[in-house]
mmCIF file of the C-alpha atoms, coordinates in Angstrom:
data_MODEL
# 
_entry.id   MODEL 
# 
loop_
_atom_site.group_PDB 
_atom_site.id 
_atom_site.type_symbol 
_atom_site.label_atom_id 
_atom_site.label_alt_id 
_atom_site.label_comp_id 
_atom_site.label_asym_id 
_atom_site.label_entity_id 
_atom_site.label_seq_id 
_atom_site.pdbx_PDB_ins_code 
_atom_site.Cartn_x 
_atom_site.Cartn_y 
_atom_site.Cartn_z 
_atom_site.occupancy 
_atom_site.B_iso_or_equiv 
_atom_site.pdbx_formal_charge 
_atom_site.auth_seq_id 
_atom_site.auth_comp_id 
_atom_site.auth_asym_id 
_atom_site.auth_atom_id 
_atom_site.pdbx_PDB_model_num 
ATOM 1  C CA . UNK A 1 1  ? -17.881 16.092  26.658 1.00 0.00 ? 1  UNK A CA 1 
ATOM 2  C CA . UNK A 1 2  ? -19.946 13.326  24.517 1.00 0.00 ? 2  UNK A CA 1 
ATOM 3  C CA . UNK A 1 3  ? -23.148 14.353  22.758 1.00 0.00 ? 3  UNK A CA 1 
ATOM 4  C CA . UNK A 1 4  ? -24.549 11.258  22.189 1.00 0.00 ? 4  UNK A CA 1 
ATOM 5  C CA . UNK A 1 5  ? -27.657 9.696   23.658 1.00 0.00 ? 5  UNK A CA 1 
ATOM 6  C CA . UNK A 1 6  ? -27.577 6.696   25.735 1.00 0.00 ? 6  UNK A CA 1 
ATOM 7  C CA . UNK A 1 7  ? -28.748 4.537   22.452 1.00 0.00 ? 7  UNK A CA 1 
ATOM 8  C CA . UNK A 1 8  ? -26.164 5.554   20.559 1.00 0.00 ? 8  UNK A CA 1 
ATOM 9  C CA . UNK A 1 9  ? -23.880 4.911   22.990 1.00 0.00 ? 9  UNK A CA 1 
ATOM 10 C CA . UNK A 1 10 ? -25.192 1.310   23.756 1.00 0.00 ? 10 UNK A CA 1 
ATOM 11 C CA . UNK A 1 11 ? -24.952 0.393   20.255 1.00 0.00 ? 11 UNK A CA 1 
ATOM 12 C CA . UNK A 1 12 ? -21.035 2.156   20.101 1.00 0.00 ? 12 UNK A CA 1 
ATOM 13 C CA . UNK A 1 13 ? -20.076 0.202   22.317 1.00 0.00 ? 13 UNK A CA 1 
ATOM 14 C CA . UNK A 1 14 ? -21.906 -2.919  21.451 1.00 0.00 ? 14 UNK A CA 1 
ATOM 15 C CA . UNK A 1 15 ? -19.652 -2.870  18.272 1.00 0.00 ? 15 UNK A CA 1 
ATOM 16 C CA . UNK A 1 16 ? -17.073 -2.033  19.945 1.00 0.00 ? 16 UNK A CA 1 
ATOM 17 C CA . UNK A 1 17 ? -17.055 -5.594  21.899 1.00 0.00 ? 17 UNK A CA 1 
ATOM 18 C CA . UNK A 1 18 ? -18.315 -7.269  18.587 1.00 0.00 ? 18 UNK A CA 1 
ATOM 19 C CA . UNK A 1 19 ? -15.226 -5.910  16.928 1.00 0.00 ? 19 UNK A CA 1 
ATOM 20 C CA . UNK A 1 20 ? -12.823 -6.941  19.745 1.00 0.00 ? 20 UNK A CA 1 
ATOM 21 C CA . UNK A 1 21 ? -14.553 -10.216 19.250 1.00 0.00 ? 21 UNK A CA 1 
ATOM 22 C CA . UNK A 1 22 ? -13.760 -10.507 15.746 1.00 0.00 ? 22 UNK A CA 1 
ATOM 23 C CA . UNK A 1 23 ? -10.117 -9.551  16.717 1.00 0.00 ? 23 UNK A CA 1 
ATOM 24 C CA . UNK A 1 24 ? -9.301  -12.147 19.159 1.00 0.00 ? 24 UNK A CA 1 
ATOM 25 C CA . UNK A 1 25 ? -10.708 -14.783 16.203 1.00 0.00 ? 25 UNK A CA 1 
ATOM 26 C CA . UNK A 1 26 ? -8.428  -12.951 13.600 1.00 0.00 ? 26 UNK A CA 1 
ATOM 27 C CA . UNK A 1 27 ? -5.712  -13.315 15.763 1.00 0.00 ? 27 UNK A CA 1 
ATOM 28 C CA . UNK A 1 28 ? -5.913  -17.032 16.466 1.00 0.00 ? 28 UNK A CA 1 
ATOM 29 C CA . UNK A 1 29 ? -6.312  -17.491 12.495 1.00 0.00 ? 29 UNK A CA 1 
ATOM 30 C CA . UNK A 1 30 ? -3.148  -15.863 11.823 1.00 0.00 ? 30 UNK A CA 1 
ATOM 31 C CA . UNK A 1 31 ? -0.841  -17.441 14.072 1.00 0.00 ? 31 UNK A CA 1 
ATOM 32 C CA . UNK A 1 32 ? -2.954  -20.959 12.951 1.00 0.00 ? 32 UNK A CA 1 
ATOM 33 C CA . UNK A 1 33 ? -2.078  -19.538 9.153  1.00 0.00 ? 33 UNK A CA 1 
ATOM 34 C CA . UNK A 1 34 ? 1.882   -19.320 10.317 1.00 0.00 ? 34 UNK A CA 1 
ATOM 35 C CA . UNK A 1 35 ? 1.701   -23.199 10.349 1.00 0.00 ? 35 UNK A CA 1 
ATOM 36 C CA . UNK A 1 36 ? 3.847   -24.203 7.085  1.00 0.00 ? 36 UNK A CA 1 
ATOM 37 C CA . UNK A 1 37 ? 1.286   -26.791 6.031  1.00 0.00 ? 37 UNK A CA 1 
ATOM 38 C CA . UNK A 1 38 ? -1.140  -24.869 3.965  1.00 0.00 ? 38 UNK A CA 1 
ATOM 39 C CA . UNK A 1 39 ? -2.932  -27.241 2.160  1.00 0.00 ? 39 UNK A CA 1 
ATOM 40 C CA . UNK A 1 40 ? -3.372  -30.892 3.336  1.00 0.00 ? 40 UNK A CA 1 
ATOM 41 C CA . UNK A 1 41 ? -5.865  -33.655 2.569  1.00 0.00 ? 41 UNK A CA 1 
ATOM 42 C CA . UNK A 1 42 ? -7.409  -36.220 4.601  1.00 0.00 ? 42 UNK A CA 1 
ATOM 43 C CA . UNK A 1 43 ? -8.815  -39.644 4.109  1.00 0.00 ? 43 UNK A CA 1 
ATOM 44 C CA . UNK A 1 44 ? -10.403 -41.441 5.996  1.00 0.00 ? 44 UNK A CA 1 
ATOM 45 C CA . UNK A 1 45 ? -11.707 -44.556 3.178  1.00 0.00 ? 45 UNK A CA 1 
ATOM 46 C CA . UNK A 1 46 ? -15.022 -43.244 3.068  1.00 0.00 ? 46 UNK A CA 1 
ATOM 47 C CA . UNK A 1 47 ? -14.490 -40.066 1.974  1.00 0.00 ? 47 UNK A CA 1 
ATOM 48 C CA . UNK A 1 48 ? -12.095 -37.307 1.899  1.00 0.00 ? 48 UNK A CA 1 
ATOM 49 C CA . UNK A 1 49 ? -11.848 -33.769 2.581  1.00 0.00 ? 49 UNK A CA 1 
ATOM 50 C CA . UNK A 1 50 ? -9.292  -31.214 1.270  1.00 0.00 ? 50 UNK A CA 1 
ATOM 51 C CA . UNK A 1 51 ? -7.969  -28.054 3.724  1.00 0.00 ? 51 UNK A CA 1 
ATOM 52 C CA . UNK A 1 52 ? -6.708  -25.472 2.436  1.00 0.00 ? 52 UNK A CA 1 
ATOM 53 C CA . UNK A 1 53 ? -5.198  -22.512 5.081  1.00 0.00 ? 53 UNK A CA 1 
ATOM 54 C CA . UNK A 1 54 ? -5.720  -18.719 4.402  1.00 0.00 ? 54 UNK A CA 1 
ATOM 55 C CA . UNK A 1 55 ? -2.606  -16.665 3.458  1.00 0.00 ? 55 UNK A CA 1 
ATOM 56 C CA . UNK A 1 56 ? -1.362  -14.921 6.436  1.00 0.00 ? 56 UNK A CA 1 
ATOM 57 C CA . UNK A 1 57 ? -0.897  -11.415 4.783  1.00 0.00 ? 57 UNK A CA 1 
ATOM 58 C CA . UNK A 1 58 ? -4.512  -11.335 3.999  1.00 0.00 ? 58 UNK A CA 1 
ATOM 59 C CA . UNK A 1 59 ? -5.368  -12.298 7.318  1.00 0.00 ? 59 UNK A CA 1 
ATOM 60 C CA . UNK A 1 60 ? -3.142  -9.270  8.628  1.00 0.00 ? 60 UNK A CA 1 
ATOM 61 C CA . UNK A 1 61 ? -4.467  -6.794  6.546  1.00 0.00 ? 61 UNK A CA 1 
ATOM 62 C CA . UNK A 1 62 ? -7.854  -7.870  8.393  1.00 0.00 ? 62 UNK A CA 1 
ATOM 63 C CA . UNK A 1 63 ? -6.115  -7.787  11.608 1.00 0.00 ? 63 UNK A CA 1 
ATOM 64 C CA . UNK A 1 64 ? -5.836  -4.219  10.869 1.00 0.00 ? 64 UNK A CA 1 
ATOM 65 C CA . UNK A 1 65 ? -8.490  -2.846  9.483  1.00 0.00 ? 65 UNK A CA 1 
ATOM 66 C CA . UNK A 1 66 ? -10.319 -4.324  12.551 1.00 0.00 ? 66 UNK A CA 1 
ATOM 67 C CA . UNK A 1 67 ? -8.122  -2.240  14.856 1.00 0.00 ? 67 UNK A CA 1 
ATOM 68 C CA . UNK A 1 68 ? -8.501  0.455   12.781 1.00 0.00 ? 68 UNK A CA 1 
ATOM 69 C CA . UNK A 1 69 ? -12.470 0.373   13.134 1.00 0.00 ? 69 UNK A CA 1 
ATOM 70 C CA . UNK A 1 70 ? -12.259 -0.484  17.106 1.00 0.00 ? 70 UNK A CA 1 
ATOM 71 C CA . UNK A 1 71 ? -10.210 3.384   17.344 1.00 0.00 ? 71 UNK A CA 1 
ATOM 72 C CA . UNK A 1 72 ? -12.258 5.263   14.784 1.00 0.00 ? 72 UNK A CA 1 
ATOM 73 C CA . UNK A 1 73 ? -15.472 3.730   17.297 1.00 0.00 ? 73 UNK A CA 1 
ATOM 74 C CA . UNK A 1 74 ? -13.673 4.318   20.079 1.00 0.00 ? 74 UNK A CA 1 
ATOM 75 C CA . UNK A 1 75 ? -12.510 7.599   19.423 1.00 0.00 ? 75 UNK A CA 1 
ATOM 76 C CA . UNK A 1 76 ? -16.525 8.201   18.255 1.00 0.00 ? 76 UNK A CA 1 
ATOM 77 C CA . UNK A 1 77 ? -17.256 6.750   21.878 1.00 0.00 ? 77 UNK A CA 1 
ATOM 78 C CA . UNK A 1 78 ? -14.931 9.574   23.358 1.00 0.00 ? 78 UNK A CA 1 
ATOM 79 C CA . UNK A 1 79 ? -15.842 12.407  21.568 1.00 0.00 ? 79 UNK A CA 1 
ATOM 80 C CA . UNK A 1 80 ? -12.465 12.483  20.349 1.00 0.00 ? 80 UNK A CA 1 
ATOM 81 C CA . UNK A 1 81 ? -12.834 12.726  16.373 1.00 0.00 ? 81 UNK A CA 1 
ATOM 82 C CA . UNK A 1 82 ? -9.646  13.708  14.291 1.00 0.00 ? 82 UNK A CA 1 
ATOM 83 C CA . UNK A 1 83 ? -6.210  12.178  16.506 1.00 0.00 ? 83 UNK A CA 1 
ATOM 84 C CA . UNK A 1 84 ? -3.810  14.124  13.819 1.00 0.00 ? 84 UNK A CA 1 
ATOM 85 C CA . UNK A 1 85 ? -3.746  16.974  11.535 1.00 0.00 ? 85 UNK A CA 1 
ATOM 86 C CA . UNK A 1 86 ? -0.641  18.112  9.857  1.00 0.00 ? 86 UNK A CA 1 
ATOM 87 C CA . UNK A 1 87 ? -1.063  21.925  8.486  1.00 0.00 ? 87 UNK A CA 1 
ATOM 88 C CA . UNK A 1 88 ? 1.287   23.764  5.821  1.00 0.00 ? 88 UNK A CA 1 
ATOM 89 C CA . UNK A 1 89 ? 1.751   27.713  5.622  1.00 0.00 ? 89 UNK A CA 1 
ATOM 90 C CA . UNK A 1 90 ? 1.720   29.512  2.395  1.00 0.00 ? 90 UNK A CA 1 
ATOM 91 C CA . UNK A 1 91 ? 4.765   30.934  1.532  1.00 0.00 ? 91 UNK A CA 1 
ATOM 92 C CA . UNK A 1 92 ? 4.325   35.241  1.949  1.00 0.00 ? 92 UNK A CA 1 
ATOM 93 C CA . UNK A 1 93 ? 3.800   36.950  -0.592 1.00 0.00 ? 93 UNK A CA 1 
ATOM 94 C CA . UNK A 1 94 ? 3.364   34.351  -2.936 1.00 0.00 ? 94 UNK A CA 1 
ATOM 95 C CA . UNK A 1 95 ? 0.693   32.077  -4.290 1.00 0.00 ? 95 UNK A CA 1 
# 
């Protein structure tokens, strides 16, 4: 059962959909960042402007971290806090 008041909740889950907003943009900036031409420039004769594309790994390392914060909010959301815990015994008799 959640223990969290209904303002707390609102503003989970208002993060929640900014984050999954974020997401879809990240998204469509890493499969644009897959196109080969990284850096182009344009000219039009009266001016010119130079593009230069974001490197796809960095873009993917955002990718995740946003996922990462939409199930650690999520998981807030749920009342659901720690997903996995790995425990080690002491060996007897010994320290």
């Amino acid at each position: 059962m959640v223990c969290l008041q209904s303002s707390r909740i609102t503003e989970i889950q208002s993060t929640i959909t900014n984050l999954q907003a974020a997401l879809v943009i990240a998204n469509a900036s890493y499969l644009e960042a897959l196109n080969p031409a990284q850096d182009y420039r344009v000219d039009t004769g009266e001016g010119s402007q130079r593009v230069k594309r974001r490197d796809p790994t960095g873009l993917l390392n955002s990718i995740t971290s946003i996922q990462r914060q939409i199930d650690y909010w999520t998981r807030k959301l749920n009342g659901t806090g720690i997903t996995r815990m790995n425990l080690r015994r002491k060996p007897a008799g010994g320290c």
